[in-house]
N, CA, C and O of each residue as an XYZ file, in Angstrom:
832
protein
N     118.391    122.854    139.522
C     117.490    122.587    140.646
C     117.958    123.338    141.890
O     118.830    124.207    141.885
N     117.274    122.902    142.969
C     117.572    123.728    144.205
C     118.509    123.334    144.849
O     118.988    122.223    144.622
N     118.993    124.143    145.803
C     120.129    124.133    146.615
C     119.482    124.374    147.972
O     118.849    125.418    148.125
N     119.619    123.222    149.289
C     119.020    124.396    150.469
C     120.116    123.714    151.339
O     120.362    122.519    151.504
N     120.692    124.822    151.839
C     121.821    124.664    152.762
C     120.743    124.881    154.193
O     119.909    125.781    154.296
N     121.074    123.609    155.407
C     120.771    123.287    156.720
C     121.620    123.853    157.619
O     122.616    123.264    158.036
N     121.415    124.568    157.834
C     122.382    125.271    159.078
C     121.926    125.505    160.736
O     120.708    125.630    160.866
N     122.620    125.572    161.847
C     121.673    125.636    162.886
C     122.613    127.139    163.606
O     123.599    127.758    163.206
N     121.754    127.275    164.771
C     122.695    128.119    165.288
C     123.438    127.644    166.821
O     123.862    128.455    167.645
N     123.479    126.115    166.975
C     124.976    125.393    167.599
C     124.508    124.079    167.286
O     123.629    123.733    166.496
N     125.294    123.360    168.089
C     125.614    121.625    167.253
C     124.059    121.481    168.644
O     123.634    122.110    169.613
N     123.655    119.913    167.656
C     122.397    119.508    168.313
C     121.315    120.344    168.832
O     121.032    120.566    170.009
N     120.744    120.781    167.745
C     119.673    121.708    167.479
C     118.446    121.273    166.933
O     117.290    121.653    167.120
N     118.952    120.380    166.205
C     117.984    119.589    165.310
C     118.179    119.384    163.686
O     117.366    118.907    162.894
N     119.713    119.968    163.390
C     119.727    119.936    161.748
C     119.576    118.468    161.005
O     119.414    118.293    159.797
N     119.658    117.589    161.899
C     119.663    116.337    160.760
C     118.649    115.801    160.991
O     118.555    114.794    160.289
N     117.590    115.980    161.793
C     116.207    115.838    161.765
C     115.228    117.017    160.413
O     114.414    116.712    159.541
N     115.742    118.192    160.771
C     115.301    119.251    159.705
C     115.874    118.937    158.253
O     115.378    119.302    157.187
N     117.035    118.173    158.446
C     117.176    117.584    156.605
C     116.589    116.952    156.492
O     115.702    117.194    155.674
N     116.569    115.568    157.224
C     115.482    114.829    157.028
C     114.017    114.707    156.336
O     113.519    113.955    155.498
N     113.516    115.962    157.199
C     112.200    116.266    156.842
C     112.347    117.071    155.363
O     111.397    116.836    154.616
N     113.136    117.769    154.938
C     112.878    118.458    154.046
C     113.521    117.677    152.803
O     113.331    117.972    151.623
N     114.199    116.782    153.209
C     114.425    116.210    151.482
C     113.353    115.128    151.755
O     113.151    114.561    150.680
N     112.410    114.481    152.938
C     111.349    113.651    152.432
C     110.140    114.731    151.887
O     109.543    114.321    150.892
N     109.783    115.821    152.320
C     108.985    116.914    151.729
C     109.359    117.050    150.377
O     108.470    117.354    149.583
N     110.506    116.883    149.967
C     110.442    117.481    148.425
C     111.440    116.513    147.595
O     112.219    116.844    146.702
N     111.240    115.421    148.052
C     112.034    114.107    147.700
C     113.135    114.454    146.839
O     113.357    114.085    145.686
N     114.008    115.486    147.846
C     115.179    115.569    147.862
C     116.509    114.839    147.585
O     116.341    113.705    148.035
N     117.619    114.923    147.118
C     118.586    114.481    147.211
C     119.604    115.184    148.998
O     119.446    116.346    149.372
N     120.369    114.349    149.640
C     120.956    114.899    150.809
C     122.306    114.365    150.350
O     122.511    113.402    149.612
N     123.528    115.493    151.155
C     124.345    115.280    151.285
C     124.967    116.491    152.003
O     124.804    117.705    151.877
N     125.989    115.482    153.064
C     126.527    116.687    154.423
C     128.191    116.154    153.805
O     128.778    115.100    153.561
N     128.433    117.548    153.759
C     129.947    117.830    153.258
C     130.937    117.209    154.079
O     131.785    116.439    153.628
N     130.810    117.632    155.631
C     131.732    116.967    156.302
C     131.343    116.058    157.332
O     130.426    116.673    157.876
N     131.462    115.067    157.885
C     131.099    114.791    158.648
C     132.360    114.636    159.511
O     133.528    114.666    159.125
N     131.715    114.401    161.216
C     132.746    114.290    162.227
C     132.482    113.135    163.478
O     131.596    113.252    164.325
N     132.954    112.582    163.437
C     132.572    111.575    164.193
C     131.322    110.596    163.936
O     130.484    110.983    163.121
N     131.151    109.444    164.527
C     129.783    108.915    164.785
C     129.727    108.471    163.235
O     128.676    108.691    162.633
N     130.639    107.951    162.659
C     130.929    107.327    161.309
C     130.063    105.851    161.322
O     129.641    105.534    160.210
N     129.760    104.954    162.385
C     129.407    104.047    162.118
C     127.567    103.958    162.111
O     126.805    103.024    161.860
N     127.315    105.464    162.529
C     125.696    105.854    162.530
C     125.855    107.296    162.073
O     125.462    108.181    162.833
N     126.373    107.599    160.952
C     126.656    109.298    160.326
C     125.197    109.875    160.294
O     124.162    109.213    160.217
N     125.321    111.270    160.369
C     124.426    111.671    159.753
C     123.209    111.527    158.558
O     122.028    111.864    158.487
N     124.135    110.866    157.706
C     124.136    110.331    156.081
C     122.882    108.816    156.511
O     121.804    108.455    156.038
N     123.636    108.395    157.446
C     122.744    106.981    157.477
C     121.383    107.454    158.191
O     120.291    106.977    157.883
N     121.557    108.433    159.165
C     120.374    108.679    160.082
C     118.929    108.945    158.851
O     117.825    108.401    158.885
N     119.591    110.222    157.590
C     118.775    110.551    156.776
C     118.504    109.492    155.860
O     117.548    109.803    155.149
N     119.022    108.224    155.560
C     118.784    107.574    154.724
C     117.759    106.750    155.822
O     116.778    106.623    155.089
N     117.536    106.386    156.562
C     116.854    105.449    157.713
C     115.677    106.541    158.028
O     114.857    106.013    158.780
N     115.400    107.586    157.778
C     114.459    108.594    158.302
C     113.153    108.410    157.071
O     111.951    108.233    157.270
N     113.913    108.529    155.748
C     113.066    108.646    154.543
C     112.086    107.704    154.034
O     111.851    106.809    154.845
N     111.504    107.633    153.050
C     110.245    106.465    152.704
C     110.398    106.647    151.437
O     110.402    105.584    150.817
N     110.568    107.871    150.601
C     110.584    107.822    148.956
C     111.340    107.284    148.492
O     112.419    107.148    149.068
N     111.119    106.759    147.292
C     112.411    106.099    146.500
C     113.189    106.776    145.533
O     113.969    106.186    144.785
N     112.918    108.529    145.521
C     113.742    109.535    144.303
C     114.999    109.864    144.989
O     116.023    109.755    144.313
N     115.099    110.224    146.135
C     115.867    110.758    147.206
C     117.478    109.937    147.140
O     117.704    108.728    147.191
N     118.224    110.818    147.041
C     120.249    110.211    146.917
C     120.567    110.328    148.144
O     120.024    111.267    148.727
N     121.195    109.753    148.675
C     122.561    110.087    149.527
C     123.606    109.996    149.187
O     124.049    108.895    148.861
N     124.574    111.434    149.132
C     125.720    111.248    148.875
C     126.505    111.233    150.021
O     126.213    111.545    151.176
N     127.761    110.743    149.438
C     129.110    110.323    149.762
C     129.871    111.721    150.578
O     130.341    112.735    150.060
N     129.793    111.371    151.895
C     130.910    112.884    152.441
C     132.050    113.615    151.786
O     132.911    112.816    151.418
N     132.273    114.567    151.583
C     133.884    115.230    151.266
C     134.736    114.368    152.081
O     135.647    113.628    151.711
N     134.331    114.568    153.134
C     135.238    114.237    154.648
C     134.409    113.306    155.645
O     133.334    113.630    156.150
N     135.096    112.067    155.851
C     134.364    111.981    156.640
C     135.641    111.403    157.819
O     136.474    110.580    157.440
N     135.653    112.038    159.480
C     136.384    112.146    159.936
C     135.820    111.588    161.188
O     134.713    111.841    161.662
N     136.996    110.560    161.797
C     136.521    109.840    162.781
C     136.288    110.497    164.075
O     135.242    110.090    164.580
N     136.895    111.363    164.775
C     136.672    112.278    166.092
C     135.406    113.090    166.207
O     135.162    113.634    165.130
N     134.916    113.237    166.723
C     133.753    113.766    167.007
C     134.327    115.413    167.833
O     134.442    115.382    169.059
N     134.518    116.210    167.388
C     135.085    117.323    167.206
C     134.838    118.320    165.990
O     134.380    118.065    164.876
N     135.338    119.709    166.606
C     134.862    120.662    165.309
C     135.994    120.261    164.317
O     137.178    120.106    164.619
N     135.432    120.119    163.070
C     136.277    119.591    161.958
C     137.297    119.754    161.749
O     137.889    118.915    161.070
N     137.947    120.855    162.213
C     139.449    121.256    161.564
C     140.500    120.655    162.665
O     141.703    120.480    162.469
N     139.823    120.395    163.790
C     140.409    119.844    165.122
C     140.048    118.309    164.542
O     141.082    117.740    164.194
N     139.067    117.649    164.386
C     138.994    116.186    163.801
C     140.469    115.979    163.034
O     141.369    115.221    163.397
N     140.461    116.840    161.907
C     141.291    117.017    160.965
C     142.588    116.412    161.310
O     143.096    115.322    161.048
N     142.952    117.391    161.943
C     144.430    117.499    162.339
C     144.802    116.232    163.145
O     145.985    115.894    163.110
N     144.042    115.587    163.773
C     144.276    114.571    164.888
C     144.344    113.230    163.504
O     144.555    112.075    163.872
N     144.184    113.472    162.235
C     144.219    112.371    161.215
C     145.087    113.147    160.632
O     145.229    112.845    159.447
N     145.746    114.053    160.991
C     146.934    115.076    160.018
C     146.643    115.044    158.645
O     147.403    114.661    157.756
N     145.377    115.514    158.511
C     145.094    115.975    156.862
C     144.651    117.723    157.250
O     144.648    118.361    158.303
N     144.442    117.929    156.388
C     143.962    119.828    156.065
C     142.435    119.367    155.310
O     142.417    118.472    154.464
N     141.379    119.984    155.667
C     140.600    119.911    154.822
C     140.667    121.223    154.121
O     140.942    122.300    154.650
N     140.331    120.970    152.640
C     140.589    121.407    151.704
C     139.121    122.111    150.905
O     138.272    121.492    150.263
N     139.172    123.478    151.176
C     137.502    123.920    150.305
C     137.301    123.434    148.929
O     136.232    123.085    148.430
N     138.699    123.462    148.271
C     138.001    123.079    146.419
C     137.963    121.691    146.396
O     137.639    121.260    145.289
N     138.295    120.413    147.660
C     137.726    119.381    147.236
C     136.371    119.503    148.121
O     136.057    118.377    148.507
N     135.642    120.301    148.481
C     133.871    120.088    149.311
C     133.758    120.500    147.970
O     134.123    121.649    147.718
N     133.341    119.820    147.092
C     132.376    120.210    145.879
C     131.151    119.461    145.814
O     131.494    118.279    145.773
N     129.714    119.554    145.779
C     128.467    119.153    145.498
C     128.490    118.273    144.528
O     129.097    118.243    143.457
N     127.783    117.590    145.017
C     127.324    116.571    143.774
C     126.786    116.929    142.779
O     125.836    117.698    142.922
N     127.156    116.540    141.483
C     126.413    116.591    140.287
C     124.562    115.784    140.434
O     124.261    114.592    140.509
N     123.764    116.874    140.428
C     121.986    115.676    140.273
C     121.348    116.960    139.778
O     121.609    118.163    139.748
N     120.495    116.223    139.445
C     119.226    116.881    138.809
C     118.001    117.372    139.301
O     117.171    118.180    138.886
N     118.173    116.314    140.792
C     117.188    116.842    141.775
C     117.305    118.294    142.369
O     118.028    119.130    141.827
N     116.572    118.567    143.497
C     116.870    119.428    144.452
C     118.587    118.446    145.231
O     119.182    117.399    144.977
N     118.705    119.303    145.969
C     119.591    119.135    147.127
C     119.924    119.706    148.383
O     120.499    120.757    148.666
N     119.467    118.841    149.046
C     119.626    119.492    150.559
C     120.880    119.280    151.519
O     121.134    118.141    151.911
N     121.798    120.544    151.965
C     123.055    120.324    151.864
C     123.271    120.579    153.637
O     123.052    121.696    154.105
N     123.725    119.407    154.538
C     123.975    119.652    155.883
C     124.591    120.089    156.524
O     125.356    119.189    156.870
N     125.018    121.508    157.317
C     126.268    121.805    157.302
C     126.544    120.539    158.940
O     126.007    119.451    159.149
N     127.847    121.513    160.027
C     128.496    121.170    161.066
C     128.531    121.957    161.817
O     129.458    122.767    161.780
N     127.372    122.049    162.961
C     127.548    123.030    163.670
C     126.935    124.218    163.844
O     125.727    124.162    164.073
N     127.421    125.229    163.798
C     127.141    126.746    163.305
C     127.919    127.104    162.210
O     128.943    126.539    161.826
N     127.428    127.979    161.778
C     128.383    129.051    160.439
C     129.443    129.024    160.412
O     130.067    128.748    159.388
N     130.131    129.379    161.839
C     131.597    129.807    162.046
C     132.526    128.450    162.374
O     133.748    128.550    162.265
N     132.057    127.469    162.686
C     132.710    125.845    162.995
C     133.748    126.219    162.190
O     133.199    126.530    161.133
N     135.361    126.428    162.023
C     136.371    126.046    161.394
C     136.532    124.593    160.493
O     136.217    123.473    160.896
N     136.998    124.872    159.422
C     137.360    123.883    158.608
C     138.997    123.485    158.343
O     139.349    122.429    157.819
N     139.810    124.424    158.757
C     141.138    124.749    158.442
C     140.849    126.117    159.401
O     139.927    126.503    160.120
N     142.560    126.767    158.871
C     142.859    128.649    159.309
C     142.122    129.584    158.999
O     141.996    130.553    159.748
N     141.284    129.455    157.468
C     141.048    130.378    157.041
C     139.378    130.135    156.465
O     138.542    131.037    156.407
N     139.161    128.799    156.097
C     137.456    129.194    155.753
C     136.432    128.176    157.064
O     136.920    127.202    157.638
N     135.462    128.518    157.233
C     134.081    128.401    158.381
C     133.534    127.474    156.775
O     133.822    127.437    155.579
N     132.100    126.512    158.269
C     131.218    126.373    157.579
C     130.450    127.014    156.165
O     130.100    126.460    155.123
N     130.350    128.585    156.678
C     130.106    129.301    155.992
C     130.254    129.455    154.654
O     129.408    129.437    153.760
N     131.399    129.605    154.621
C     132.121    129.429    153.272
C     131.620    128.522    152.503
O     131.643    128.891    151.329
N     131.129    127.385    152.668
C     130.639    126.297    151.786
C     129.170    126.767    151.346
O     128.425    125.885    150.917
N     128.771    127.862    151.403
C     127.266    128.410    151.185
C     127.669    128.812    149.697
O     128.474    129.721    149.897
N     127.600    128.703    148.770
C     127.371    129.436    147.558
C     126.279    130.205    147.094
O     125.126    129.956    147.444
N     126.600    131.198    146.268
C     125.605    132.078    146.009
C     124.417    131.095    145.049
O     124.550    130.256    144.157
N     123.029    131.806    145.886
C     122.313    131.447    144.566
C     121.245    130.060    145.549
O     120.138    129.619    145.237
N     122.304    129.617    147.000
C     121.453    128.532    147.822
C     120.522    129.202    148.499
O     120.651    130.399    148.758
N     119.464    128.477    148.862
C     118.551    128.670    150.373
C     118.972    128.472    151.447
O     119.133    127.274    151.679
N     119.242    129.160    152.264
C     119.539    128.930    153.811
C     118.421    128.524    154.641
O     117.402    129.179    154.858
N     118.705    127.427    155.062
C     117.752    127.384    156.524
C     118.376    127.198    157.808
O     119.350    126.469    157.992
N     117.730    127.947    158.783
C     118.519    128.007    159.836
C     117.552    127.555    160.979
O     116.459    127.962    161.374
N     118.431    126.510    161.364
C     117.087    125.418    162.762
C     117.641    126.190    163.735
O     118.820    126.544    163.752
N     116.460    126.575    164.896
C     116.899    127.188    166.254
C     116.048    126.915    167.232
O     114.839    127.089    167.388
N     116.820    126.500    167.801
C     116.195    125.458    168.990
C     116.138    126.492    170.208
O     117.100    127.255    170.291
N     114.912    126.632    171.362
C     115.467    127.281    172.138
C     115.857    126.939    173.370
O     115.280    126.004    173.926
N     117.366    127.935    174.302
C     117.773    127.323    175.317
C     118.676    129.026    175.723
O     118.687    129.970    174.932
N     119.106    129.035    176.605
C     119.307    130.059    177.728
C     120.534    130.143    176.506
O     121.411    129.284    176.420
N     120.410    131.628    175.347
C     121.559    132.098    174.819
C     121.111    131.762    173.282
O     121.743    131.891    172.233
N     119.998    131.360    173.493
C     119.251    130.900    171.552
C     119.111    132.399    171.149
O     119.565    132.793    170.075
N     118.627    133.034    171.816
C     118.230    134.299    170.872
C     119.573    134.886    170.313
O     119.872    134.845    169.120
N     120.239    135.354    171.153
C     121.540    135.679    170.887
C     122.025    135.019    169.638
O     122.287    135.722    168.662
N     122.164    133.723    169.596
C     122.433    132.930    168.705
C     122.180    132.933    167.176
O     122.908    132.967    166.184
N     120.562    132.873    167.447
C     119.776    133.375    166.343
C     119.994    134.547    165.501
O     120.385    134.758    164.353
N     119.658    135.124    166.343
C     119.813    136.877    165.538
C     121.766    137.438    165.425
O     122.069    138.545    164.979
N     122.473    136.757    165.757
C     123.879    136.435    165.166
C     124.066    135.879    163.872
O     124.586    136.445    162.910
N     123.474    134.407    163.936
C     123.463    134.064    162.528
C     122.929    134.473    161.273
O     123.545    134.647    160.221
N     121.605    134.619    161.525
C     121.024    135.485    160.495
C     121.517    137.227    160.157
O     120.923    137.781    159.232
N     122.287    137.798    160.709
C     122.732    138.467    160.557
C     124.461    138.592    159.858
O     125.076    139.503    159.303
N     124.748    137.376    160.180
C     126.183    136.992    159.309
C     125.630    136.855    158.068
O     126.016    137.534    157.117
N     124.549    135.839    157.969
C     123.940    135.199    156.631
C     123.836    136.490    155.472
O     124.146    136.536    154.281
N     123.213    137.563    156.466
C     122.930    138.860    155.442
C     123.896    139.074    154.927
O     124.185    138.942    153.737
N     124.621    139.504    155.950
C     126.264    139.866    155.143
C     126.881    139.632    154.348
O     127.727    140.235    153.686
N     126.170    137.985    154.378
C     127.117    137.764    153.090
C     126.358    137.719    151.797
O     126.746    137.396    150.674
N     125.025    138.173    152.276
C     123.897    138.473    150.719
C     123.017    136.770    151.142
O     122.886    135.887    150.294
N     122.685    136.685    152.107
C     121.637    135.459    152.108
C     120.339    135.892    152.724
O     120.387    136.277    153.892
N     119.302    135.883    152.163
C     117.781    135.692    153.139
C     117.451    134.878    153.755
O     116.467    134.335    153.252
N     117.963    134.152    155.265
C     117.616    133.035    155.221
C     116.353    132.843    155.972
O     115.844    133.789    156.573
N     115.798    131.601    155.964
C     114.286    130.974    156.299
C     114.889    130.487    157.688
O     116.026    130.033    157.819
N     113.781    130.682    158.894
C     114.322    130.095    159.921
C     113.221    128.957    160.196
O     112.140    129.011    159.609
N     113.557    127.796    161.214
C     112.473    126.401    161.391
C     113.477    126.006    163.233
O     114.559    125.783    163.776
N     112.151    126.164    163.390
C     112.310    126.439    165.083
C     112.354    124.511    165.707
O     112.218    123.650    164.837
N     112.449    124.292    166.440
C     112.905    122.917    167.025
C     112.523    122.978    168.272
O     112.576    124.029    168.910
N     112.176    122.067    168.669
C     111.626    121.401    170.355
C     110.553    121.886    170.782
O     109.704    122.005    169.899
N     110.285    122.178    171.671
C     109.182    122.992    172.275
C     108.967    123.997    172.218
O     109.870    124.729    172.624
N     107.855    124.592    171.768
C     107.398    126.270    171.801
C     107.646    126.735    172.680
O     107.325    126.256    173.768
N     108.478    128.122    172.522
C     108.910    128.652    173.680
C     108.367    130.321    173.472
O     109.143    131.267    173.611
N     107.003    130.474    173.143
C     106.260    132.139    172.665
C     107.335    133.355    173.201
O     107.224    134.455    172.659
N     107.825    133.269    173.699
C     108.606    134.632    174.446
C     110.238    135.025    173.380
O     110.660    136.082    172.910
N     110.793    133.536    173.347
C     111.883    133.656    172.738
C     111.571    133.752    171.119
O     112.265    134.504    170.435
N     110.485    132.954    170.508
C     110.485    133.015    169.083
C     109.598    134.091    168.744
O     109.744    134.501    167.592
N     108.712    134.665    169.438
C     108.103    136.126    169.294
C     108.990    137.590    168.647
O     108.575    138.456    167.877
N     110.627    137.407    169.447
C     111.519    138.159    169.472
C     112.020    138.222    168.832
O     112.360    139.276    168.294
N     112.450    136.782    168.438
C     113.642    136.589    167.193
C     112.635    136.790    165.833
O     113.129    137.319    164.837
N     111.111    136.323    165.814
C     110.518    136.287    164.979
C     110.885    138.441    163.994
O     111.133    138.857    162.863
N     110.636    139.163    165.653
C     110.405    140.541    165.292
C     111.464    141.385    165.292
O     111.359    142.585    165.039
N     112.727    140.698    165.628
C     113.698    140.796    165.470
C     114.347    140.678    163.792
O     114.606    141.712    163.175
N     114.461    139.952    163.465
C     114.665    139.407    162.279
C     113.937    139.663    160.955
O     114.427    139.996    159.876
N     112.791    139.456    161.244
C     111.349    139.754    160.356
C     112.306    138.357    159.330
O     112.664    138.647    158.188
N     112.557    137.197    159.797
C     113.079    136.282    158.357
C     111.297    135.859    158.182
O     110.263    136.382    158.596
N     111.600    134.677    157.370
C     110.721    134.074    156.846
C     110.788    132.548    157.493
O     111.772    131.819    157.374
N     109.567    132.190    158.202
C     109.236    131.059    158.528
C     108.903    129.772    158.341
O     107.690    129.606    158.209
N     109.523    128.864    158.288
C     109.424    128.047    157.770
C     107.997    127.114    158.450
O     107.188    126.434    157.819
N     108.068    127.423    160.180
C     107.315    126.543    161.027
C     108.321    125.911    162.043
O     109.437    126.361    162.302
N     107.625    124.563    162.684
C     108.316    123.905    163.998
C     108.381    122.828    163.705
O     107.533    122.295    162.989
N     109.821    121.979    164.374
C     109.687    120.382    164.436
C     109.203    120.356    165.637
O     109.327    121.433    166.220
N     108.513    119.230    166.443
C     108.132    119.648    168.094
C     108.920    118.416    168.661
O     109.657    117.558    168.173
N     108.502    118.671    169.740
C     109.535    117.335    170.231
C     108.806    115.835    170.138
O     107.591    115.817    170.338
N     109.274    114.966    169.936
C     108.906    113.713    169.527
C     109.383    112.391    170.719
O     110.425    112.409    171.375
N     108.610    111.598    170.755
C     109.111    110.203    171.722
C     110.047    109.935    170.806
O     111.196    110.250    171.117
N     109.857    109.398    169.676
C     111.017    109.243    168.647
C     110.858    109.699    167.134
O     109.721    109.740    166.664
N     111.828    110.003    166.441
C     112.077    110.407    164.804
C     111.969    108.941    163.990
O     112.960    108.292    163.656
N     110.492    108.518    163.718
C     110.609    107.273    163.081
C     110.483    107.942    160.968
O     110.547    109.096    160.544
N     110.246    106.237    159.959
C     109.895    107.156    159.029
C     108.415    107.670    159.101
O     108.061    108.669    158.475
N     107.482    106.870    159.974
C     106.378    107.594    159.725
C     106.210    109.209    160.717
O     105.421    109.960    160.144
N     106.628    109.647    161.661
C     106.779    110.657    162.130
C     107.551    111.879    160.931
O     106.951    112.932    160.714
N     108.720    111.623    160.324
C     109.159    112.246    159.429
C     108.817    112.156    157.860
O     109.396    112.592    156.865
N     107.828    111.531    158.016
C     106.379    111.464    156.516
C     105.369    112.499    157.281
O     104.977    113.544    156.762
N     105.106    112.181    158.225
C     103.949    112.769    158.435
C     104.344    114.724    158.479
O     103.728    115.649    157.950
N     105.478    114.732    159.256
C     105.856    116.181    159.186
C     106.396    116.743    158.173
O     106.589    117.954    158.284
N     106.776    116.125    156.987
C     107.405    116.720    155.549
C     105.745    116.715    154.867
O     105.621    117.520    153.944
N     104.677    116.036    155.160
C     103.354    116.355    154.704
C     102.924    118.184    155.514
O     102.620    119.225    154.931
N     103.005    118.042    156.265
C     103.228    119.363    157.265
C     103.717    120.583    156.483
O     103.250    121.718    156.394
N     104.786    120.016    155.949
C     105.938    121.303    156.031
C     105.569    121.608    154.498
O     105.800    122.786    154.224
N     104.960    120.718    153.220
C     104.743    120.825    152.185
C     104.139    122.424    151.387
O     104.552    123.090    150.438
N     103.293    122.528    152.085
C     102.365    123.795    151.957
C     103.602    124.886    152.213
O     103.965    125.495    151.206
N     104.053    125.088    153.044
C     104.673    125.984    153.353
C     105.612    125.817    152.110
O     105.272    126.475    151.126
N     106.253    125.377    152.041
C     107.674    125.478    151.355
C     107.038    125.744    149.735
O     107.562    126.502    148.919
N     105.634    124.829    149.467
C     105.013    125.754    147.887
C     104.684    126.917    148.375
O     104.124    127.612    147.527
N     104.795    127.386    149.337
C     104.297    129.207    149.752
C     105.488    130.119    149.463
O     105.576    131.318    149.202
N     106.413    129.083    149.608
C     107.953    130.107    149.234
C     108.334    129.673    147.875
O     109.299    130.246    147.369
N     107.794    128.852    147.280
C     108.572    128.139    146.187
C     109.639    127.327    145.872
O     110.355    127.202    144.878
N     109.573    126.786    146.991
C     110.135    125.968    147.085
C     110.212    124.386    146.952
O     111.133    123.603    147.186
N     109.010    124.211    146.527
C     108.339    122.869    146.293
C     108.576    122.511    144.283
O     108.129    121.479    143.783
């Protein structure tokens, strides 16, 4: 089954709203490798409290680390190392939609990034929200992504901003996923109604 790795291009962008929506769109399985802080309302719980289907897993963190910090700094303040060959994926049968921390480059340890946890063969999606230094941002990441042999799909967040996503759109030439817009709140019927939204699209890529 599928693999779609959530990536943004900085922290609070919108990635755990954009998992959200996309494992209720394709009644997904979720699971975020590391988490950092905010253990008693994780990520993990936000997506399990977002959803309405009953196919959909949540798994169990690699890590889950009490400081609210970039991970390898969480880490150390609990004097462990996180370790790449224990972030291993869950065994399912479903799809899986996989959350990263951050951006690409967030440290995990000395030597491997977020990044690193991308395996060949996943979907990238990359949420980009815009704000004074998004473009930059944008067309950084997707350009690491290449590098390392990824096409990734981009899904824009907050308010339409025509000037900045025009650029990055023609910049990039990626593939679009669409917009979350901004919301009074992320209930489950708001995140039913926008994984109905996002459906079409994602059978346009094959992803459904």
């Amino acid at each position: 089954m599928e693999r779609i790795f959530v990536t943004g291009i900085s922290t609070e962008v919108g990635k755990t709203m954009a998992s959200a929506i996309l494992v209720e769109a394709l009644q997904a399985d979720y699971w975020k490798p590391v988490q950092a802080g905010d253990l008693e309302y994780s990520d993990s719980d936000k997506v399990r409290a977002l959803i309405s289907n009953p196919h959909s897993v949540i798994h169990p963190n690699a890590y889950a680390l009490k400081t609210p910090m970039s991970p390898h700094a969480a880490a150390q303040r609990e004097d462990i190392r996180l370790e790449l060959d224990r972030i291993v994926a869950p065994i399912t049968d479903n799809t899986l939609v996989i959350e990263g921390a951050g951006g690409l480059l967030v440290p995990l340890n000395d030597t491997d990034t977020i990044l690193d946890l991308i395996r060949p063969g996943y979907h990238v999606v990359v949420v980009s929200r815009h704000y004074l230094g998004s473009i930059n941002h944008t067309l950084m990441t997707v350009q690491c992504l290449r590098q390392k042999g990824f096409e990734p799909f981009l899904l824009f967040s907050g308010d339409r901003h025509p000037s900045t996503e025009s650029i990055i759109e023609s910049k990039t030439g990626a593939r679009i996923l669409g917009r979350i817009g901004e919301q009074e709140a992320f209930t489950r019927e708001v995140v039913l109604e926008l994984a109905k939204q996002l459906r079409p699209v994602l059978a346009g890529y094959h992803l459904l």
